[in-house]
C-alpha positions as YAML, in Angstrom:
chain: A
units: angstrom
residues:
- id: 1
  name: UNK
  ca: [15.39, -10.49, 1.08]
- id: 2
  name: UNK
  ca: [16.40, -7.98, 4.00]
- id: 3
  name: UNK
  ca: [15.68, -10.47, 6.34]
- id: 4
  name: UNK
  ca: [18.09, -13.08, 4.63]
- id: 5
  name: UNK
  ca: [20.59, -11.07, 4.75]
- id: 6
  name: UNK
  ca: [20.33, -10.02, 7.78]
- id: 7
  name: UNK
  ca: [20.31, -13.62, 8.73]
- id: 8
  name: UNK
  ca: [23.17, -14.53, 6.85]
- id: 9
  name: UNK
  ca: [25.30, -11.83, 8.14]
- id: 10
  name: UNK
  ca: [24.50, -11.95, 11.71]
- id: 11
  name: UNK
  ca: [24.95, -16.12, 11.81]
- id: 12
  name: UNK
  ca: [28.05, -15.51, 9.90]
- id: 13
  name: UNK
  ca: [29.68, -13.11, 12.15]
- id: 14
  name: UNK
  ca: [28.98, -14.12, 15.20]
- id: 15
  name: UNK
  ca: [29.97, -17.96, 13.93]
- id: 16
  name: UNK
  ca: [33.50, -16.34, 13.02]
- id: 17
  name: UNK
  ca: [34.25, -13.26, 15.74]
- id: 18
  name: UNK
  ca: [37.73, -14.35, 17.39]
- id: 19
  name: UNK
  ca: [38.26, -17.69, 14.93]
- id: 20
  name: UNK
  ca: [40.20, -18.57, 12.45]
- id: 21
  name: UNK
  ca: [40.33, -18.29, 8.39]
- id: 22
  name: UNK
  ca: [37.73, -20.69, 6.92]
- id: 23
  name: UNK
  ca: [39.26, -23.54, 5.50]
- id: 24
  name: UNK
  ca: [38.41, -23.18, 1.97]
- id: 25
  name: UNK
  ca: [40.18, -19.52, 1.99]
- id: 26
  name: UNK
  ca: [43.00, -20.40, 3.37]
- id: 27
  name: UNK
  ca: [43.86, -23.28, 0.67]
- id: 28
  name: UNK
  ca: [42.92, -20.44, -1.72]
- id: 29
  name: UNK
  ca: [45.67, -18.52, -0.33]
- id: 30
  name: UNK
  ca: [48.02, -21.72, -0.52]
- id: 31
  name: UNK
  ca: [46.93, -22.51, -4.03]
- id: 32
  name: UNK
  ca: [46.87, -19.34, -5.58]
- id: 33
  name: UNK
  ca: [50.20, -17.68, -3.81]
- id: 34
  name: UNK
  ca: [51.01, -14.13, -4.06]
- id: 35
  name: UNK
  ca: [47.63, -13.42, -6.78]
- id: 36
  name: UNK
  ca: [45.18, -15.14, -3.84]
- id: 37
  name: UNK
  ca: [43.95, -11.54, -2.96]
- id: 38
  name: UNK
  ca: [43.07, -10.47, -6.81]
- id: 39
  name: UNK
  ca: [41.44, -14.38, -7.07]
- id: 40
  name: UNK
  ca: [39.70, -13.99, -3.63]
- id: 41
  name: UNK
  ca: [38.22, -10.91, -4.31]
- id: 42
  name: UNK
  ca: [36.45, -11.51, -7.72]
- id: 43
  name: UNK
  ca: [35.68, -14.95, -7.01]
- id: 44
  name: UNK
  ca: [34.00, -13.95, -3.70]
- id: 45
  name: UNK
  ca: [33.01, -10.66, -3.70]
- id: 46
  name: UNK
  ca: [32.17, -9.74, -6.96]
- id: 47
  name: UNK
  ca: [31.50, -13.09, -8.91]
- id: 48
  name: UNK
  ca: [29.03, -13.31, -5.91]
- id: 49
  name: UNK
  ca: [27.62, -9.99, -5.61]
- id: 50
  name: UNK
  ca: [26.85, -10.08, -9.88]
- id: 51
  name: UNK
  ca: [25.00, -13.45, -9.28]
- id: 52
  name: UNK
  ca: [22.92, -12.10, -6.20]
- id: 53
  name: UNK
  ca: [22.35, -8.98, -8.63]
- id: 54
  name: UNK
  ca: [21.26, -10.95, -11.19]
- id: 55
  name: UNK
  ca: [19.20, -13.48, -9.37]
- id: 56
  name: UNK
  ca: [17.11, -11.04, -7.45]
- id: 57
  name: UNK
  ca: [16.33, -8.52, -9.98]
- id: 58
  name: UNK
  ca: [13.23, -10.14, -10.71]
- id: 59
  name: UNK
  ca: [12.50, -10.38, -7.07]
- id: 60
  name: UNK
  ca: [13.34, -6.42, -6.85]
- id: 61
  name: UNK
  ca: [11.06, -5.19, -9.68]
- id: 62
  name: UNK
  ca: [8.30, -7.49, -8.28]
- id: 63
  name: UNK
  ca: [8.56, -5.97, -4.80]
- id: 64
  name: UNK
  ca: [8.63, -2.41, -6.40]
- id: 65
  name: UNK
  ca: [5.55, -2.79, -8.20]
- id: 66
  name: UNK
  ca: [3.55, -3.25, -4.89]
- id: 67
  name: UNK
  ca: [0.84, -4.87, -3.24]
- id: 68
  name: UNK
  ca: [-1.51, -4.60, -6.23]
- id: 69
  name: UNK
  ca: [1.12, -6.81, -8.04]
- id: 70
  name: UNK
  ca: [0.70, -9.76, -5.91]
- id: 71
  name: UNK
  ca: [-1.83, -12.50, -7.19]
- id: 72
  name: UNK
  ca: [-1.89, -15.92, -5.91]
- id: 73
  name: UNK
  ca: [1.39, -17.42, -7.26]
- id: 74
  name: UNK
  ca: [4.04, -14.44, -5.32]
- id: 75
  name: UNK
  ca: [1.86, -15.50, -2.74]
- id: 76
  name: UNK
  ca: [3.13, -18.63, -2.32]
- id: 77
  name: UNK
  ca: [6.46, -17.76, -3.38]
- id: 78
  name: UNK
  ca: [6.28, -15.70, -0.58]
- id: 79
  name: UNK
  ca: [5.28, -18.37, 2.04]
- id: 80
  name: UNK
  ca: [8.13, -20.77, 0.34]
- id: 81
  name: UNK
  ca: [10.69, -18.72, 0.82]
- id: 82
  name: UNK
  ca: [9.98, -17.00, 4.45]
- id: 83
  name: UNK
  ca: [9.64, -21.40, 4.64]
- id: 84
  name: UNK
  ca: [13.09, -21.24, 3.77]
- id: 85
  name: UNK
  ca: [14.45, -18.73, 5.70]
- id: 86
  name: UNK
  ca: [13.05, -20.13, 8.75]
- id: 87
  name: UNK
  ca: [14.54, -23.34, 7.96]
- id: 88
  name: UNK
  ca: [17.90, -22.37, 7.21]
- id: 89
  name: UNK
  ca: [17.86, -19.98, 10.74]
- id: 90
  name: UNK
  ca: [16.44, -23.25, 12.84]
- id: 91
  name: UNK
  ca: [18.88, -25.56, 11.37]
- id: 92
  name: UNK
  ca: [22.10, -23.09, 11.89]
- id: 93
  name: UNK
  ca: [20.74, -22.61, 15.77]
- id: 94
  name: UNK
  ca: [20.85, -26.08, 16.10]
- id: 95
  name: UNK
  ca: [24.10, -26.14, 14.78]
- id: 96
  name: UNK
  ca: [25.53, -23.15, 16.95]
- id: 97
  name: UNK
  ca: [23.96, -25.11, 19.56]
- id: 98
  name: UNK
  ca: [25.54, -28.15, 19.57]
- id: 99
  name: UNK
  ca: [28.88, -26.51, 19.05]
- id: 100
  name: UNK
  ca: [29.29, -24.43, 21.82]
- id: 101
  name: UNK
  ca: [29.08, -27.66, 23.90]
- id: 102
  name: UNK
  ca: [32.68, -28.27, 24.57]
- id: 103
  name: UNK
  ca: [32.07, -32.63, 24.37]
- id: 104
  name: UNK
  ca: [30.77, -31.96, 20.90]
- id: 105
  name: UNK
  ca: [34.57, -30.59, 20.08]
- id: 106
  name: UNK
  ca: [35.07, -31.75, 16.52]
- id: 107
  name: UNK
  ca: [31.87, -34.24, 15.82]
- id: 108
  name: UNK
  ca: [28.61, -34.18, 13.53]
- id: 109
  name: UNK
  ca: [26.01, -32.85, 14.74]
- id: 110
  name: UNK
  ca: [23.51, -35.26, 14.02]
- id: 111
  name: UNK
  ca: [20.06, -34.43, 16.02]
- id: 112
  name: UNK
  ca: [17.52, -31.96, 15.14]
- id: 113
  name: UNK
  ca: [16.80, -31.17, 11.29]
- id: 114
  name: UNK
  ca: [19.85, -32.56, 11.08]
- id: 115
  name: UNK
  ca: [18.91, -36.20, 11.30]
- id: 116
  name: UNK
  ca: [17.11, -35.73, 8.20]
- id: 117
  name: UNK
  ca: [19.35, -33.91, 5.96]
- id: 118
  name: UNK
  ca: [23.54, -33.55, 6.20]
- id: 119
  name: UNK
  ca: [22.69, -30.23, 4.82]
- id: 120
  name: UNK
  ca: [19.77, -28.62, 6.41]
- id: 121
  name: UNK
  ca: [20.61, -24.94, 6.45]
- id: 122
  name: UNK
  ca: [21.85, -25.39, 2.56]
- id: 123
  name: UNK
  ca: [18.47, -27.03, 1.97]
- id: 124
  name: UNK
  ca: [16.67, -24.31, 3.68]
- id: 125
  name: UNK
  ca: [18.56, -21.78, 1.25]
- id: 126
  name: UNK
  ca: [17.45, -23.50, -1.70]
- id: 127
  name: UNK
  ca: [13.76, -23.39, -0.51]
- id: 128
  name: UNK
  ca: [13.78, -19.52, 0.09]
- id: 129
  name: UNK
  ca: [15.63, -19.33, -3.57]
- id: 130
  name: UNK
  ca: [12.70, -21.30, -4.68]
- id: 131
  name: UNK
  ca: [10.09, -19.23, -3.25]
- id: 132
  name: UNK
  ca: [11.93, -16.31, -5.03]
- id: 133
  name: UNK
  ca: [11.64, -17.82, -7.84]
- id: 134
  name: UNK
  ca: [7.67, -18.35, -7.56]
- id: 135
  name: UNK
  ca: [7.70, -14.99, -6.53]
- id: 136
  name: UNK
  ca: [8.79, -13.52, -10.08]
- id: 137
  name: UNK
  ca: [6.68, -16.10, -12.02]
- id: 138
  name: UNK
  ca: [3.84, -13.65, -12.34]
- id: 139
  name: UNK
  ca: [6.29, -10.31, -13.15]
- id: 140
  name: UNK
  ca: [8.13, -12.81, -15.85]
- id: 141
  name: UNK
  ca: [4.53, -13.78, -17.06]
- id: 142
  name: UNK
  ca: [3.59, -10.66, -17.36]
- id: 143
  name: UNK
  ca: [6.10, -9.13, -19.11]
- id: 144
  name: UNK
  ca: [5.99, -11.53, -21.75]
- id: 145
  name: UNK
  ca: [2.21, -11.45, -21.99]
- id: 146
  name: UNK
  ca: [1.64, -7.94, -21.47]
- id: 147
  name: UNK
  ca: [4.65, -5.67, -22.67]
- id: 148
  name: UNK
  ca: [7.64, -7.01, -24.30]
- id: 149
  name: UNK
  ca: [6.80, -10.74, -26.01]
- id: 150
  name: UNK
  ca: [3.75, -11.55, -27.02]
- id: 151
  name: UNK
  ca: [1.82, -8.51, -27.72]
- id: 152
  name: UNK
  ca: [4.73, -7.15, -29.78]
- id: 153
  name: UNK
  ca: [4.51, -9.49, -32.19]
- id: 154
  name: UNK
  ca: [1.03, -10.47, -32.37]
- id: 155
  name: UNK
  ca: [0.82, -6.50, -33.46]
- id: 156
  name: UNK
  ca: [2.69, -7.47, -36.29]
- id: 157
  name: UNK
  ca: [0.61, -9.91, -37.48]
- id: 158
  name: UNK
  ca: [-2.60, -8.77, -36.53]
- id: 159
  name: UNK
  ca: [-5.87, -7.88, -39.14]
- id: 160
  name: UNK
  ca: [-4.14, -10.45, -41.62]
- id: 161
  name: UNK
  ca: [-7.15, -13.34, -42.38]
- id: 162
  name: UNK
  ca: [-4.33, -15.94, -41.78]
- id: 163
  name: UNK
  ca: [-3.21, -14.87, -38.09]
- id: 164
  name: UNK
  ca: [-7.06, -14.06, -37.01]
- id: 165
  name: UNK
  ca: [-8.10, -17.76, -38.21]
- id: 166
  name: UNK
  ca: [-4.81, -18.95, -36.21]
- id: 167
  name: UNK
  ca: [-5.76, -16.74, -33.27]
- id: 168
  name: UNK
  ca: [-9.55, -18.10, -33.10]
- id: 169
  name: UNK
  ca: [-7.76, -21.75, -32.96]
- id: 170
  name: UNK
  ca: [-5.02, -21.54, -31.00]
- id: 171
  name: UNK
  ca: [-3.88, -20.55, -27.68]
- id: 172
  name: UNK
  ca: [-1.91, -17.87, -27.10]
- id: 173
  name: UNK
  ca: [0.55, -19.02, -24.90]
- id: 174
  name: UNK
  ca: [0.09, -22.01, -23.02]
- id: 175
  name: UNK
  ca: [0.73, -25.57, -25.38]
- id: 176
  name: UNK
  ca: [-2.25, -27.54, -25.25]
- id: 177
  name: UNK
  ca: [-5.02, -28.62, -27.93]
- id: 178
  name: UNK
  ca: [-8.13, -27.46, -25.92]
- id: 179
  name: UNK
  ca: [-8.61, -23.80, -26.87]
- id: 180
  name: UNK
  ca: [-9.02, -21.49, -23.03]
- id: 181
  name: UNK
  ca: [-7.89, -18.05, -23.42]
...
């Protein structure tokens, strides 16, 4: 997650040193008049900042437990979303590319990734969000299968005849009628 936003930062300064207001803020400030800072700042920075928060908390705790807590599916997460990342950087070098040609002035780029997708670099995002969200699979599985969910209330229930006949039957967690764990 470092490296993203690393990424992010460096693409977007460099795309913006010495240019002017993105287009979106400035028909924020024409919308929203003399309140545009108080709506700018919440909406941007900290409407933003709470959803990163809250998005990569599970990616956090994962990466605090350690190496031991990596099986198979963080894994792949891992490889999905460094996928991503690399996606997103190729498709914004493309970009910056083709832009500082001075014939490309104001047209599409439409070469490279590009030719596939209108959106590469947004694409690429998604993909590294994705493999962030593969990533906490196993640290949301286990927290419901090992501390806070399941074994909390299956300690209510346990030593009664009804829930150990229910038990030898059913699976714990996963739906399905043939019995595996």
């Amino acid at each position: 997650m470092v490296l993203w936003s690393l990424r992010l930062s460096g693409y977007l300064f460099l795309r913006n040193w010495g240019k002017p207001e993105d287009f979106r803020y400035a028909e924020w400030r024409r919308r929203w008049g003399s309140r545009w800072w108080w709506k700018s700042f919440f909406q941007v920075y900290v409407l933003q900042g709470c959803l990163q928060l809250v998005i990569a908390l599970p990616a956090l705790l994962v990466f605090r437990a350690g190496p031991a807590a990596l099986g198979w599916i963080e894994v792949m997460g891992s490889v999905v979303a460094l996928f991503g990342l690399v996606l997103e950087t190729v498709a914004d070098a493309q970009k910056a590319k083709f832009k500082r040609k001075p014939e490309n002035g104001d047209r599409l780029i439409m070469t490279g990734l590009w030719r596939y997708s209108r959106h590469p670099n947004y694409f690429g995002e998604a993909v590294f969000w994705w493999g962030i969200g593969l990533l906490t699979a196993g640290f949301m599985n286990w927290l419901l299968l090992k501390v806070s969910g399941v074994p909390l209330l299956e300690a209510k229930w346990e030593g009664r005849p009804e829930f150990e006949g229910y038990r030898k039957r059913t699976n714990r967690f996963v739906l399905g009628s043939i019995k595996f764990d």
